[in-house]
C-alpha positions in Angstrom: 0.0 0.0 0.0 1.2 3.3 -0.8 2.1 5.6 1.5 0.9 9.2 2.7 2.6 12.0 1.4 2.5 15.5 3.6 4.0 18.9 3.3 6.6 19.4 6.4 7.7 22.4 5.6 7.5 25.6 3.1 9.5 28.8 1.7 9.6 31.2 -0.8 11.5 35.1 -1.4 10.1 37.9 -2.2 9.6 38.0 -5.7 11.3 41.2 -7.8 12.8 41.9 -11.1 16.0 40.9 -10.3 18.0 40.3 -7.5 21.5 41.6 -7.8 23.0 41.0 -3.4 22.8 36.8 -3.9 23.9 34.6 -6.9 21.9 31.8 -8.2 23.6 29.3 -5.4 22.7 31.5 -2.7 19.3 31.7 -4.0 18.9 28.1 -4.0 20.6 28.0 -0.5 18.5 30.4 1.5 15.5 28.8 0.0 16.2 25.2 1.2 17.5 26.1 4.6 14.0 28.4 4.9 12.0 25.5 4.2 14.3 23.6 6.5 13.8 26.1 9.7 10.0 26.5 8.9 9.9 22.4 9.3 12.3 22.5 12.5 14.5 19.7 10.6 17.7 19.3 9.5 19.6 18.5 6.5 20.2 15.1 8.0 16.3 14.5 8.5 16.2 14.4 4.5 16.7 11.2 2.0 16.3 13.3 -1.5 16.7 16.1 -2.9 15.1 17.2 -6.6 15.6 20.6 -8.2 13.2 22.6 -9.7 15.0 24.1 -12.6 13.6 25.5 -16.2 16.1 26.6 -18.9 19.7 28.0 -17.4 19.7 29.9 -20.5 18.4 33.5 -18.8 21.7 33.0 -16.4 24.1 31.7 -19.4 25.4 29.2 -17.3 24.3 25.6 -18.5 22.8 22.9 -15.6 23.5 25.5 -12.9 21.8 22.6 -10.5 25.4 20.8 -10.6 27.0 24.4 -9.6 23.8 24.5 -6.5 24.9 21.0 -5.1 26.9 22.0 -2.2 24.7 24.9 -1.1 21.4 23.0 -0.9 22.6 20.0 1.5 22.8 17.7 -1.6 25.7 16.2 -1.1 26.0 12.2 -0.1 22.3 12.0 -1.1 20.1 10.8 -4.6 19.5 14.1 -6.3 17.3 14.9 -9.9 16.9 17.6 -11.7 13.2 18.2 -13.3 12.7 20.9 -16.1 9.4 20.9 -17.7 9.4 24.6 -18.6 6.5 26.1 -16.9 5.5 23.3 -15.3 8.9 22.3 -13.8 7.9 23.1 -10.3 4.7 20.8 -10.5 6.3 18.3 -12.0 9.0 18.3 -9.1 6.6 18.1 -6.2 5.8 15.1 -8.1 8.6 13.7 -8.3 8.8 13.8 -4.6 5.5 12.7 -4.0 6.6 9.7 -5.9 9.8 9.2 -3.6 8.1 9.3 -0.5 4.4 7.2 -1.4 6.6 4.3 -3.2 8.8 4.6 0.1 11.8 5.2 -1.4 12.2 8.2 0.7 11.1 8.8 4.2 11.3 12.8 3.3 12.4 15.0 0.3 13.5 18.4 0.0 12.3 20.7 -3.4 14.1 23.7 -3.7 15.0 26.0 -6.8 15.3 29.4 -8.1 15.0 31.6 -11.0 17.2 34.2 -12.2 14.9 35.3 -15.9 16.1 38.9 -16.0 20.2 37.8 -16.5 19.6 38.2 -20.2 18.1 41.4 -21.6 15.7 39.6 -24.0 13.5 36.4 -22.2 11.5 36.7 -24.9 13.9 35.7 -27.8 15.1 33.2 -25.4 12.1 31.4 -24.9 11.5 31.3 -28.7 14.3 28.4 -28.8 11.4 26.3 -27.9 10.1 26.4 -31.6 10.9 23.9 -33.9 14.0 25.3 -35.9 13.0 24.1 -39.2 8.9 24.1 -38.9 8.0 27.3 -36.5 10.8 29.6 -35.4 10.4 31.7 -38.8 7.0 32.6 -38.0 6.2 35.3 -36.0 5.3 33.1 -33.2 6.1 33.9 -29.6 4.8 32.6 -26.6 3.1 36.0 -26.4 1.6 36.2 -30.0 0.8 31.6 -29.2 -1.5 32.9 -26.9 -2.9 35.9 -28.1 -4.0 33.7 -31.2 -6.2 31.9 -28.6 -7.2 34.4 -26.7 -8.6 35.8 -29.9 -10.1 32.7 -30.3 -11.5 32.6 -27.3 -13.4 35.5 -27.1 -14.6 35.3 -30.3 -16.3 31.7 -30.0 -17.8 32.6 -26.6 -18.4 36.6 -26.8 -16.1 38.3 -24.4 -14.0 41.6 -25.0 -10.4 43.1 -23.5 -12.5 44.2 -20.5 -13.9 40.5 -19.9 -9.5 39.8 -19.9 -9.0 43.3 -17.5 -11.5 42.3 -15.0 -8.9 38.8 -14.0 -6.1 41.5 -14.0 -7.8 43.1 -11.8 -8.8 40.5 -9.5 -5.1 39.2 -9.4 -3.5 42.3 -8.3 -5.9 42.9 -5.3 -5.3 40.0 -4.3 -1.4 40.6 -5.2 -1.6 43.2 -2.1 -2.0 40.6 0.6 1.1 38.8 -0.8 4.3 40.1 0.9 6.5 38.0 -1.5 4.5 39.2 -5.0 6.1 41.2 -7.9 3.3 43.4 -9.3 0.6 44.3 -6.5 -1.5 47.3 -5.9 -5.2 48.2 -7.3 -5.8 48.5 -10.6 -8.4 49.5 -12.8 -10.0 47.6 -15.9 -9.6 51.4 -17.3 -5.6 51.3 -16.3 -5.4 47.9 -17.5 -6.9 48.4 -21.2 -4.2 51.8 -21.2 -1.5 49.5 -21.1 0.6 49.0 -23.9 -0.1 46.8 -26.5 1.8 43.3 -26.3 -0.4 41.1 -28.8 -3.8 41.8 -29.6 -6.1 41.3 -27.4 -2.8 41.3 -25.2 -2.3 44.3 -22.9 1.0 44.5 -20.9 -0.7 44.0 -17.7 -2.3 40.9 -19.1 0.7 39.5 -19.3 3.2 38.3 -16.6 6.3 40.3 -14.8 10.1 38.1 -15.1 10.5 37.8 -11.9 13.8 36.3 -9.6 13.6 34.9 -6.7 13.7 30.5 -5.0 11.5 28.5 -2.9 11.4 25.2 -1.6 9.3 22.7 0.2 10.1 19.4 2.3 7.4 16.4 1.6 7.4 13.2 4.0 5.7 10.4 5.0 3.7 10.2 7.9 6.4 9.1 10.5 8.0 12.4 9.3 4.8 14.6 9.8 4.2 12.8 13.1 7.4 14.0 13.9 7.8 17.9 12.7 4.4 18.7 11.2 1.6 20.0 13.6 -1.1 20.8 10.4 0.5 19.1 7.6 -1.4 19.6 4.3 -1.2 16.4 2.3 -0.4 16.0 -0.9 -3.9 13.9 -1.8 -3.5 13.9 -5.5 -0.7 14.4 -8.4 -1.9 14.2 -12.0 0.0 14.8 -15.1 0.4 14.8 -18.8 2.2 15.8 -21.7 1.4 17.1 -25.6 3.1 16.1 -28.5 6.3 18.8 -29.7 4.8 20.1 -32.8 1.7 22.6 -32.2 0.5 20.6 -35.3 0.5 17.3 -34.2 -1.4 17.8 -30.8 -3.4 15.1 -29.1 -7.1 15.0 -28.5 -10.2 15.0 -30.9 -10.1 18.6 -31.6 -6.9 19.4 -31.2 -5.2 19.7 -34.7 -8.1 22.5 -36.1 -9.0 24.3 -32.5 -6.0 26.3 -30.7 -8.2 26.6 -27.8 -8.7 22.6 -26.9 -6.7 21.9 -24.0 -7.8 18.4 -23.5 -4.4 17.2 -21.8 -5.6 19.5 -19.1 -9.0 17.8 -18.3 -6.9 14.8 -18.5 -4.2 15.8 -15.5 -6.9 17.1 -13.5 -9.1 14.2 -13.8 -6.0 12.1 -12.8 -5.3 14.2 -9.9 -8.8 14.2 -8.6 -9.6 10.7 -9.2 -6.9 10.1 -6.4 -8.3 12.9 -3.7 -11.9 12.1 -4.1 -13.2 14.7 -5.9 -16.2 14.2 -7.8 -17.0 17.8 -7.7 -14.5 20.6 -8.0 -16.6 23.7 -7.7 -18.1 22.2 -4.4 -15.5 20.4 -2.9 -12.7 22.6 -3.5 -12.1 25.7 -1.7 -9.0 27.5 -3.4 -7.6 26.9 -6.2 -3.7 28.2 -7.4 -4.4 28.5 -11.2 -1.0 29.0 -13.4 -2.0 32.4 -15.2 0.9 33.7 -16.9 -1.6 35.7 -19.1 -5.1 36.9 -18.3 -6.7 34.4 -19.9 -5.1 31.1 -19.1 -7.0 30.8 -15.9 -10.6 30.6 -18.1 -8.8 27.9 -20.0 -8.2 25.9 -16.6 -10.8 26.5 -14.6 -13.1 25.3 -17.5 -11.0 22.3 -18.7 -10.6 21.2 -14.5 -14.5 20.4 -14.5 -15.1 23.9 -11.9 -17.4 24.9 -14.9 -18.7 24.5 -18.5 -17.0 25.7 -21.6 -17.1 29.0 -22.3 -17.7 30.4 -18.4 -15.0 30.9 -16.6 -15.2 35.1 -17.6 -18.9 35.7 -17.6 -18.7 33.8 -13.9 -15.6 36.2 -13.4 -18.1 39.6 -14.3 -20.2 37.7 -11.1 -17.6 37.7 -8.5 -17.1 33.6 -8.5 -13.8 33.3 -8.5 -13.1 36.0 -5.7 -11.9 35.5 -2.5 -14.8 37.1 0.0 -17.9 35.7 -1.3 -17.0 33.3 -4.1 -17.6 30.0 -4.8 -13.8 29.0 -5.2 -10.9 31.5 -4.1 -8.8 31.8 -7.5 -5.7 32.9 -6.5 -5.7 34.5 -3.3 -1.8 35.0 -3.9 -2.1 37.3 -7.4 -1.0 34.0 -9.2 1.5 33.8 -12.1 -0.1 36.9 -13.2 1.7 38.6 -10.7 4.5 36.4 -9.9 6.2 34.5 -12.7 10.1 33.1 -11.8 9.5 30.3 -14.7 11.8 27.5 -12.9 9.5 27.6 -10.1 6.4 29.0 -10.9 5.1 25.5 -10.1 6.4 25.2 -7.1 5.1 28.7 -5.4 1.6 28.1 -6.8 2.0 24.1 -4.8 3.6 26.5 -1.8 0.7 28.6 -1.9 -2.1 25.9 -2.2 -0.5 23.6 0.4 -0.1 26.9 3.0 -4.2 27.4 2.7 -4.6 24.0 3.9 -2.1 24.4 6.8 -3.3 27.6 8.0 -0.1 29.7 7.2 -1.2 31.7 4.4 -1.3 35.0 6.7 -3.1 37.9 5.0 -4.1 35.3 1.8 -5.8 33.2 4.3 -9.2 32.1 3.3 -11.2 30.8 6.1 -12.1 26.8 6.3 -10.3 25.3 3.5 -10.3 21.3 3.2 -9.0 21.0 -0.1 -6.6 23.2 -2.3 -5.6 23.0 -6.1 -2.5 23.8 -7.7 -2.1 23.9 -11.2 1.2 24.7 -13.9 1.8 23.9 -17.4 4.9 24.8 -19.6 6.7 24.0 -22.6 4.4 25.7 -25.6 1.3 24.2 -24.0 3.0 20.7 -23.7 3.4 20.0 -20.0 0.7 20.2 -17.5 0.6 19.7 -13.7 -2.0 19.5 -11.2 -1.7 18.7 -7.3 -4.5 18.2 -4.8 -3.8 19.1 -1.3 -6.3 18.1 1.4 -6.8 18.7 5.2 -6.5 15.0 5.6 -4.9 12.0 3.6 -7.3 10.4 1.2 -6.7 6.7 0.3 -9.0 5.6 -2.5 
């Protein structure tokens, strides 16, 4: 029987543009000895280690987790590297949920840290993703990938730039109870359609900061959380899935003529909630950490999770759903990736942040009674997608 999996301990920085008193290493350092102190363990109290690490190519130094080793206790011990792109922090609290419920660890550390605004262009960096021979000589960008279905979107199902403002919005006020978020501080759907122009229907404040900054997080079994956790939030389910390379080969029924089917999504949620229980999302679930790097990936999600039908998400936005006082489901009581996006472990801070609402240590982002908590990530060019259930108590199916 597999075993229970529950989060010991948690950290993460604040969150700015870049962050020129510590280097990468020491990044990665203060991040796993926070996440050690908030526990009250020691290096010596963890089996594993796995680093959360997206493209080194922002920093221009190549595998900068081999250069981290020493700082983040990993010496003497197994240690993997994940990098899924945007979903690299999901995919490495899986990985450690994996170590500790086959019992191959009695606890694992997840630490890592991102450094985007090294280089002076991210954006021409992240458009190595492209195929070199197929798609990099079109003017596609992961900017102008999703403005095309954002266009789509609101198109199909009605919705304007304001529909897109009114999430910006939402993520910002809630950015303002978040002492470790990047961009925070009321806005206005009027300040928010001034912005410049990125991509139509693409504003600049629908669109993600680069932001620097590490966290980390300790998993165990339950001899471990017996031992150091007093409220552990477990880690109840972990579902994932991945999309074919080429944007014109992608999987599901719809997939090859509409840029807006996500179906690997439904997929990785459905996984993931199988495991915890959840027959229900928009009942059952009481926050949910959505990765939003622009305004409207969070109407994708939310729709393709089950938390409501096609076409939704923003006309239950206009009604105050998705808000934290009064809503049916908390969306990001942290400002999300909309406000906070250090790619390498965007992942991991929305896991921190979902895990921390179970646990009762979310401080000002706290959202009163919350059972279960989902966080969500995807990266690549829509390839990789995470989600991770967190409960008040284990679930065994």
């Amino acid at each position: 029987m597999s075993q229970a999996v529950a989060v010991l301990g948690t950290y993460q920085s604040e969150f700015r543009t870049q962050d020129p008193h510590h280097t990468f290493v020491e990044q990665a350092q203060i991040a796993a000895a926070g996440a050690y102190r908030d526990a009250g363990m020691t290096p010596e109290d963890v089996d594993a280690v796995v680093i959360s690490l997206a493209p080194t190519f922002f920093m221009g130094v190549a595998d900068a987790d081999r250069w981290a080793l020493d700082h983040i206790f990993g010496a003497g011990k197994p240690v993997f590297r994940v990098h899924t792109g945007g979903a690299t922090g999901g995919s490495a609290v899986h990985a450690a949920n994996t170590l500790v419920r086959s019992g191959l660890a009695r606890s694992v550390l997840i630490v890592g840290a991102e450094r985007i605004a090294e280089t002076p262009d991210a954006q021409k960096v992240l458009n190595i993703i492209f195929d070199a021979f197929y798609e990099r000589d079109l003017p596609l960008s992961t900017n102008t990938m999703v403005a095309l279905r954002a266009t789509t979107y609101m198109q199909r199902f009605g919705y304007d730039q304001e529909d897109l403002a009114r999430v910006v919005v939402r993520a910002r006020r809630n950015a303002m109870n978040n002492p470790y978020a990047h961009l925070k501080g009321e806005v206005t759907i009027a300040d928010v359609l001034s912005s410049r122009m990125i991509a139509w229907p693409l504003k600049l404040f629908d669109i993600c900061p680069r932001s620097s900054g590490s966290a980390a997080m300790i998993v165990g079994n339950m001899e471990m959380a017996k031992r150091f956790a007093t409220r552990p939030a477990f880690v109840n389910g972990a579902g994932a899935r991945t999309d074919t390379y080429w944007l014109g080969d992608r999987m599901g029924p719809f997939a090859e003529s509409d840029i807006i089917e996500y179906q690997l999504i439904a997929e990785a949620a459905r996984a993931c909630f199988a495991q915890g229980g959840i027959t229900d999302p928009l009942k059952q679930i009481q926050v949910a950490e959505i990765y939003d790097p622009y305004s409207i990936n969070s109407a994708f999600t939310l729709e393709q999770a089950g938390f409501c039908s096609r076409g939704m998400a923003l006309r239950l936005e206009r009604e105050g759903y998705w808000d934290c006082d009064g809503g049916a489901v908390a969306v990001n009581p942290s400002g999300g990736t909309l406000c906070t996006n250090p790619i390498a472990i965007s992942g991991l801070v929305r896991c921190i942040d979902a895990a921390n609402q179970i646990m009762g240590k979310a401080g000002a982002m706290q959202i009163a009674g919350v059972r279960n908590a989902l966080a969500t990530a995807s990266g690549g060019s829509a390839q990789f997608y995470t989600c991770t259930l967190f409960g008040a108590d284990p679930y065994h199916a």
